[in-house]
VODREN-776810 format. One line per field, with one value per residue (C-alpha): residue number from 0; residue in one letter; y, z, x. Coordinates in nm, 2 decimals, decimal comma. Each point is the difference from the previous one (the first is absolute). Layout:
N
gukol <- NUM	...
fike <- A	...
Y <- Y	...
Z <- Z	...
X <- X	...
END
This chain:
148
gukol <- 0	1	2	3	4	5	6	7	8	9	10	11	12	13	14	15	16	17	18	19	20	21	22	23	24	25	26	27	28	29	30	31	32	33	34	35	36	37	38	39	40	41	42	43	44	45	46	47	48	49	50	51	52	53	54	55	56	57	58	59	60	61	62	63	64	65	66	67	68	69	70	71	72	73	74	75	76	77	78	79	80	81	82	83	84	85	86	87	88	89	90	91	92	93	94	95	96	97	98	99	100	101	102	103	104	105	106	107	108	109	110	111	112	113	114	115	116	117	118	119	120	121	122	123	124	125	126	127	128	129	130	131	132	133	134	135	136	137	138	139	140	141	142	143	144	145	146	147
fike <- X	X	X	X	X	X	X	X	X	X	X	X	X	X	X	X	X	X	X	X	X	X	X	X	X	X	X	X	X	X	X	X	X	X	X	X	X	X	X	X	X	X	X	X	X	X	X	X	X	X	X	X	X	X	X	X	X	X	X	X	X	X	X	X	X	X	X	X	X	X	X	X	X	X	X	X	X	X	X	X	X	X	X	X	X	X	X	X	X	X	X	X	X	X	X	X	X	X	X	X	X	X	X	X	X	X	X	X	X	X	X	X	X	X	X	X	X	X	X	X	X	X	X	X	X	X	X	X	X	X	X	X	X	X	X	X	X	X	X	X	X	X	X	X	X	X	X	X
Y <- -0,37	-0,21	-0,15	-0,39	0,10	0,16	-0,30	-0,24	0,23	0,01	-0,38	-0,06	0,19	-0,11	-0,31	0,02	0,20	-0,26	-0,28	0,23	0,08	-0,37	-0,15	0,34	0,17	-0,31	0,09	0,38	-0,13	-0,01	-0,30	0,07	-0,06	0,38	0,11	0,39	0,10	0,33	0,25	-0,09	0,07	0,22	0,28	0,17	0,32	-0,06	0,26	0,38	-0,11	-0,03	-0,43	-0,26	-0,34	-0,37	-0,26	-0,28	-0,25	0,02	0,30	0,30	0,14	-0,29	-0,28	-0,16	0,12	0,08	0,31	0,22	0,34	0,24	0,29	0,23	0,09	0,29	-0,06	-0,06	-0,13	0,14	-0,15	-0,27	-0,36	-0,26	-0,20	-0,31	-0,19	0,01	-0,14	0,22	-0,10	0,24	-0,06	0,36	0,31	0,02	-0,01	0,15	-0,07	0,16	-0,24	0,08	0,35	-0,23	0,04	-0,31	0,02	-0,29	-0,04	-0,26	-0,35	0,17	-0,12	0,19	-0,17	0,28	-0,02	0,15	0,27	0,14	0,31	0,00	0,23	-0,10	0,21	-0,08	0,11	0,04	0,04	-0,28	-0,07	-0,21	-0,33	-0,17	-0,36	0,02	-0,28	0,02	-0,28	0,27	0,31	0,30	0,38	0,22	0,19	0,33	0,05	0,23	0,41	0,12
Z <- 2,14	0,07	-0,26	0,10	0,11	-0,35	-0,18	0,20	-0,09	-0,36	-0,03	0,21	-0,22	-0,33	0,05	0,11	-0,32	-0,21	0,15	-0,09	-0,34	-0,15	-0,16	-0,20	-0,09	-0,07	-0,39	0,12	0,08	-0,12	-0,16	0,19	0,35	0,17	0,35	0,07	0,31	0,19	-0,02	-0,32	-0,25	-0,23	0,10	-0,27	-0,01	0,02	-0,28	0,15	0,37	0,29	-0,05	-0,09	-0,16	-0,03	-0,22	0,15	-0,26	-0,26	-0,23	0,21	-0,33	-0,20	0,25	0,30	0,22	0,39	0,05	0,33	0,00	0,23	0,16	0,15	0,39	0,05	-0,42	0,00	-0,39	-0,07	-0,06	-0,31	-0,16	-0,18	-0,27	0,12	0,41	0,15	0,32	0,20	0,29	0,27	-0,01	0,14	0,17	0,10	-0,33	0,10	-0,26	-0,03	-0,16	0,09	0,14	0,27	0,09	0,10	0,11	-0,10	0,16	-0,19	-0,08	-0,01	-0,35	-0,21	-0,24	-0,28	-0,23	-0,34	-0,08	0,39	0,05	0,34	0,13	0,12	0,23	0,21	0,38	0,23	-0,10	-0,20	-0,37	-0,06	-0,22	-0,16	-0,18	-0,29	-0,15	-0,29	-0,28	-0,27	-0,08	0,24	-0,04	0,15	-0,04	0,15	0,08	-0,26	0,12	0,16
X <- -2,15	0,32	0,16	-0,10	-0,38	-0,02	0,16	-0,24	-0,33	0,15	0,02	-0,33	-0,19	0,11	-0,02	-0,35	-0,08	0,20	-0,22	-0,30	0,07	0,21	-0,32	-0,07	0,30	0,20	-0,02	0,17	0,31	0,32	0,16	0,32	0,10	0,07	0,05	0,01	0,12	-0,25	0,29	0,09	-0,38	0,00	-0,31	-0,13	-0,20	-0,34	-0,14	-0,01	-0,05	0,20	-0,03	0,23	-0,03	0,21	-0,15	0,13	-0,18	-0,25	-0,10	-0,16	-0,12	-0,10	-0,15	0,06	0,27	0,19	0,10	0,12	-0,16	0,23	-0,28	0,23	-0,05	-0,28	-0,13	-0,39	-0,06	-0,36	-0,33	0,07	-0,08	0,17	-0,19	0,06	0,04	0,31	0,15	0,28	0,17	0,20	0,39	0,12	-0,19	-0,34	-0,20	-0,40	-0,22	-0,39	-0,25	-0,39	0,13	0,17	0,32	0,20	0,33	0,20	0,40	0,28	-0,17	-0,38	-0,18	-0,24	-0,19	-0,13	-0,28	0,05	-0,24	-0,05	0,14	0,21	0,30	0,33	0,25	0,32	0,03	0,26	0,37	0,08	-0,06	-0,21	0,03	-0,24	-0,01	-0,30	-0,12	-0,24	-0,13	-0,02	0,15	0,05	-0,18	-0,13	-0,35	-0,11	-0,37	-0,15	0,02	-0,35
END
């Protein structure tokens, strides 16, 4: 993706998940202006898998909170859950995500809105990396379904 298509999609899609998420993670953010350029986050391993993160506001351990999730291109995550909803928005890649053993493949400015408990899988086709925006009320986890 060019440089000015990705900027666009960037912008498009975070503002549409800012709109989304004001009236419930106003409390999450900072109390000082910032502005953090794409090439210039810090990405941080994402415990022992192939995943990066970015908290770009809020507390992803303690309460609400927006973070970009970095899958990178050919990773499939697993079957997993989160305790609580979250709403995740396309900026880079094509993200495919399996709810209802339905795939649904979902290119830059697709939405997913995630209900907490539901065990669902996430992988990331074609070439690129793929970039995520994740928006969640409460803290971030992750369950596994119990072993049969």
């Amino acid at each position: 993706m060019n440089s000015k298509k990705h900027i666009k999609a960037l912008t498009a899609a975070t503002l549409s998940t800012l709109a989304m998420a004001t009236a419930t993670t106003a409390i999450a953010h900072t109390p000082d202006s910032k502005m953090i350029a794409f090439d210039d986050i810090q990405w941080q391993q994402l415990g022992n898998t192939p995943m990066q993160f970015a908290v770009m506001w809020g507390d992803r351990e303690h309460g609400a909170n927006g973070t970009y999730l970095k899958l990178p291109a050919g990773f499939e995550t697993g079957v997993h859950g989160h305790s609580h909803d979250y709403n995740g928005i396309t900026l880079q890649g094509t993200w495919e995500h399996k709810i209802d053993g339905q795939w649904q493949r979902l290119p830059p400015g697709s939405y997913v809105s995630q209900v907490g408990g539901e065990f669902h899988n996430d992988r990331c086709t074609g070439k690129v990396d793929c970039v995520l925006l994740i928006q969640q009320d409460q803290h971030s986890d992750v369950l596994f379904p119990a072993a049969k």
